[in-house]
C-alpha positions in Angstrom: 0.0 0.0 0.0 1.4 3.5 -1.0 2.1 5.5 1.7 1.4 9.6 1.6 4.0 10.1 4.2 7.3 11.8 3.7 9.9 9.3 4.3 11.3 10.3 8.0 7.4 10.0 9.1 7.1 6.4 7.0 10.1 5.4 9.1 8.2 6.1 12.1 5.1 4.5 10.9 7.3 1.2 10.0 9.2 1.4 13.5 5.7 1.3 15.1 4.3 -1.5 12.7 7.5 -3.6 13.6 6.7 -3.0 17.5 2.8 -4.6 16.5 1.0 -1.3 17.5 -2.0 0.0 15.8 -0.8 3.7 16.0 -0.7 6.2 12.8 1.8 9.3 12.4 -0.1 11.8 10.8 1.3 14.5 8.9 0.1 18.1 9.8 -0.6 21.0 7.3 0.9 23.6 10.3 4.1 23.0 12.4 4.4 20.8 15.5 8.0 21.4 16.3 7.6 23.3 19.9 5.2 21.4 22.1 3.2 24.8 22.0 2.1 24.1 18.4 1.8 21.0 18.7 -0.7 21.2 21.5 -2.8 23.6 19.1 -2.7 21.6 15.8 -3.4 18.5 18.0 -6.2 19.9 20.3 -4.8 19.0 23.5 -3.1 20.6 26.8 0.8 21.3 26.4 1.6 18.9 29.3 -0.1 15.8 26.7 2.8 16.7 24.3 6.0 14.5 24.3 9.2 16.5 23.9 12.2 14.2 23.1 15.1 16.0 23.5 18.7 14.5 22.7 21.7 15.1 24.6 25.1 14.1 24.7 26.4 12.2 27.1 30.0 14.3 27.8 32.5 11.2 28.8 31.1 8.8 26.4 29.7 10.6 23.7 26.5 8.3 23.7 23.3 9.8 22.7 20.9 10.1 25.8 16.6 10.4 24.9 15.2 12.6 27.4 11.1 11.7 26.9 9.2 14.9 29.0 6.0 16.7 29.3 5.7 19.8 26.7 4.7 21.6 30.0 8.0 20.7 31.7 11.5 22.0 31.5 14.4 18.8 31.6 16.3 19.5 34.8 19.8 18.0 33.5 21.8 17.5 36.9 19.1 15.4 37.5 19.3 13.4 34.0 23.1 13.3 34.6 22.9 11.9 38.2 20.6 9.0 36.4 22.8 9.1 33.8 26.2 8.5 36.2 27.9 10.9 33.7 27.8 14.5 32.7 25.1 16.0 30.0 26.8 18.1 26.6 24.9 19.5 24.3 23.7 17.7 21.5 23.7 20.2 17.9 22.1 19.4 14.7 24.8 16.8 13.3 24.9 14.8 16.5 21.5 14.2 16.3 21.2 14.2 12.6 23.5 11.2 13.0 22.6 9.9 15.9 18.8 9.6 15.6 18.3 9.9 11.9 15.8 12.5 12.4 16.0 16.4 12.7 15.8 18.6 15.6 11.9 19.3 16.3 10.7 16.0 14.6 13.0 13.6 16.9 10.2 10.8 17.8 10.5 8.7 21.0 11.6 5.4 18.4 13.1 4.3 15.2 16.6 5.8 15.5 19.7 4.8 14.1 21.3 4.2 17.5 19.2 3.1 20.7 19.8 6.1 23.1 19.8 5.8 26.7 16.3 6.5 27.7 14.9 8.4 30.5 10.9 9.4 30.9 9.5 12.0 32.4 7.2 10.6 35.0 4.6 13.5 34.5 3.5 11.9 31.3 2.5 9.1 33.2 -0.6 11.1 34.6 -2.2 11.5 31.0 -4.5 8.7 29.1 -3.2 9.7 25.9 -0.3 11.5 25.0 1.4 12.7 21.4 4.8 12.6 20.3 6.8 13.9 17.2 7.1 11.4 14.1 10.2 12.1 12.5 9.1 15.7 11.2 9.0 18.9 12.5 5.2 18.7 11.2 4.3 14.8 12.1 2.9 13.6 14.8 1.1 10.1 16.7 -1.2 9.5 19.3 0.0 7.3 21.9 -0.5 6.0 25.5 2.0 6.1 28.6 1.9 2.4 28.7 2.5 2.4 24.4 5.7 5.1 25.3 7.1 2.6 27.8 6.8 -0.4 26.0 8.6 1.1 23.1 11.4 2.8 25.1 11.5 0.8 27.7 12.9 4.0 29.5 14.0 4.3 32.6 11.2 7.0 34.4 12.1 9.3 36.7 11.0 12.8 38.2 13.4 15.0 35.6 11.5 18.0 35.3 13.7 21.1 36.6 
């Protein structure tokens, strides 16, 4: 079946097919790269919206998936303490390579290399959530439960 989805959202859509989940990335005409607009193109609060954010972990240069809340900020002395190693900044290339995806579209699955995975706990509260899908306009609904079972994150309180 022909797909309609660029090919960074398709990946997303075959990463979740390969995991056995029913859920569908949709593309969006407007952008849904800050949790802000994603929330309005989506219909739902800011705090339903998951932000995965990409660091780089400074000693061993592996790349660390911080899964939070659009409501909440990342408090990263508390990601490194998880982590057991201090947090670096992550640009465009490092998660370009990393991930496969682009900053604003990074989705909680399908990237090239598995990060080290960390969940914000305040998702937790919400019966259904949204995440990116590869695009800085593509999105997919998703449960807590369907976020851990594909991360298989470690959750924690992270918000700062």
């Amino acid at each position: 079946m022909p797909s309609n989805l660029s090919a960074s959202a398709q990946k997303v859509q075959d990463a979740l097919a390969a995991r056995g989940l029913a859920l569908t990335v949709v593309e969006l005409p407007q952008s849904t790269r800050t949790a802000a607009e994603a929330a309005l193109a989506v219909g739902c609060a800011v705090g339903q919206i998951v932000k995965s954010i990409i660091f780089r972990a400074a000693k061993s240069n592996r790349p660390v998936l911080v899964i939070t809340s659009g409501a909440n900020r990342v408090s990263e002395k508390v990601v490194a303490a998880l982590l057991g190693e201090p947090l670096a900044r992550a640009d465009a290339d490092f998660v370009r390579a990393r991930t496969g995806f682009v900053i604003g579209g990074v989705p909680p699955i399908g990237h090239i290399e598995a990060p080290v995975t960390f969940i914000d706990e305040d998702l937790l509260a919400y019966a259904e959530i949204w995440a990116a899908a590869g695009t800085p306009n593509a999105v997919f609904r998703l449960t807590p439960a369907d976020l851990l079972a594909l991360t298989t994150g470690t959750v924690a309180k992270i918000k700062a």
